[in-house]
C-alpha positions in Angstrom: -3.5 -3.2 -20.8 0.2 -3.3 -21.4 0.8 0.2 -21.2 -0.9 0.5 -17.9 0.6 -3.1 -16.6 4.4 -1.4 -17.3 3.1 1.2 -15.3 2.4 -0.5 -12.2 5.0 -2.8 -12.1 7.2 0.9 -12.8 5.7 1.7 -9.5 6.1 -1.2 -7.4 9.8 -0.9 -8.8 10.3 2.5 -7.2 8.2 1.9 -4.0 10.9 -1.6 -4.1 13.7 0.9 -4.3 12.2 3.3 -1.8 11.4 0.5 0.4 14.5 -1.7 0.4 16.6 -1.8 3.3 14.1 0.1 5.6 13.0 -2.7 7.4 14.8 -1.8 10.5 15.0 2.5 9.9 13.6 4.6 12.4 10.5 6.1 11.9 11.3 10.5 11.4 9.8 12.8 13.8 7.9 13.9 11.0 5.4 11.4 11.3 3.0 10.0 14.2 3.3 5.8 14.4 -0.5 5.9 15.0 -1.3 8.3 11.9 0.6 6.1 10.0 -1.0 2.8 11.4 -4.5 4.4 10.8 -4.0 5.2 7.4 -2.6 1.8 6.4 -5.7 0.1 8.4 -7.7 2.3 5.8 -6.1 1.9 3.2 -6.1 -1.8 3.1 -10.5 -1.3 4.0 -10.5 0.9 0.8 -8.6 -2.2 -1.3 -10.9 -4.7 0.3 -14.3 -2.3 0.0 -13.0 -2.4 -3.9 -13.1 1.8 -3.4 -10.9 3.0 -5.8 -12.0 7.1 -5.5 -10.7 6.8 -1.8 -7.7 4.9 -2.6 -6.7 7.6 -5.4 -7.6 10.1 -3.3 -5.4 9.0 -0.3 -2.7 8.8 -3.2 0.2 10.9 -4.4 0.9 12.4 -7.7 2.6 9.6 -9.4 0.6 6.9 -7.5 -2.4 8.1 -9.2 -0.9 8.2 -12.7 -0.1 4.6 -12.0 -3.3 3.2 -10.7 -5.3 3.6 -13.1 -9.0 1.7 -13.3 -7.8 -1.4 -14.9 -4.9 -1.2 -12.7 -7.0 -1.5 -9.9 -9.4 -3.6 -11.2 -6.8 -6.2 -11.4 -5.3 -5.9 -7.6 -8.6 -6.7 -6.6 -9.2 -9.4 -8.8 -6.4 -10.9 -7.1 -7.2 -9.5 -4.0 -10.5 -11.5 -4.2 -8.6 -14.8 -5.2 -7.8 -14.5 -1.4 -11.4 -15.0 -0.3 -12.9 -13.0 2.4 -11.4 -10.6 4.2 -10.7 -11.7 8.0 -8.4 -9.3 10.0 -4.9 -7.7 10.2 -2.7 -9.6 12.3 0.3 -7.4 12.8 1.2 -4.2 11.6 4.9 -2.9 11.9 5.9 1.0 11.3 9.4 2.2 9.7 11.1 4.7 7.6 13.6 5.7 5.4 14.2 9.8 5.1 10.9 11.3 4.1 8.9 8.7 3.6 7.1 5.7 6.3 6.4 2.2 5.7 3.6 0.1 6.9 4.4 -3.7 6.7 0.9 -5.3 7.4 0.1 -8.9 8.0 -3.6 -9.7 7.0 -5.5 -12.4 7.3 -7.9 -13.3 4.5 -10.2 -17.1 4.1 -8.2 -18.6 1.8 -4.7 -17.1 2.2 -2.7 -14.6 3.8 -1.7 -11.0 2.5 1.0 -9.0 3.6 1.0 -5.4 2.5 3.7 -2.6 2.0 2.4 0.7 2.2 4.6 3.9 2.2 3.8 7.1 2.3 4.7 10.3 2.3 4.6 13.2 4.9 1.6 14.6 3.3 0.2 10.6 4.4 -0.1 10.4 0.6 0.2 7.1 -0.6 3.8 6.7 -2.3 4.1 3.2 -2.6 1.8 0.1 -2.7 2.8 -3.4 -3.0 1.1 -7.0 -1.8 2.1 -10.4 -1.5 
């Protein structure tokens, strides 16, 4: 549990790094806004649908070492804390170099989730982070 704790919070600290200061970066020509707005709304339906073989598989290299089933098992855990799973309010698009961020506000019974998605310009997840 330890081992595969370090390894998440490893890879929230590089999506952080990836992430910070991107808030108002242009999104590259490299990616579509709507690509990238589709794959976050799925994304976030994977998390929610507790599908972990869709999540890893919409995931890059070092996002799959990372998330591993106990990994997972605990973001949805927490997840859950949130009770049921209402809508996404508001979804805004960035980027930073090669990579494009999804900052979605979500809307759950008991709380409210906003997600950080990045990825790549495969549309591999690069980065995942909730709060």
């Amino acid at each position: 549990m330890k081992n595969s704790m370090l390894k998440l919070v490893s890879c929230f600290f590089i999506g952080f790094i990836i992430l910070s200061g991107c808030a108002s970066s242009k999104l590259s020509d490299d990616f579509a806004e709507d690509d990238v707005k589709k794959a976050t709304e799925e994304v976030i339906s994977y998390i929610n649908n507790e599908d972990s073989e869709a999540i890893l598989e919409m995931s890059n290299a070092e996002m799959k070492d990372a998330l591993t089933d106990e990994v997972l098992q605990e973001v949805y855990s927490s997840i859950n804390e949130s009770g049921k799973f209402e809508k996404i309010e508001d979804i805004s698009i960035s980027g930073k170099e090669e990579i494009a961020i999804a900052v979605a506000k979500t809307k759950y019974e008991n709380n409210e989730i906003i997600y950080t998605i990045s990825f790549n310009k495969e549309m591999k997840i690069a980065g995942l982070f909730y709060k």
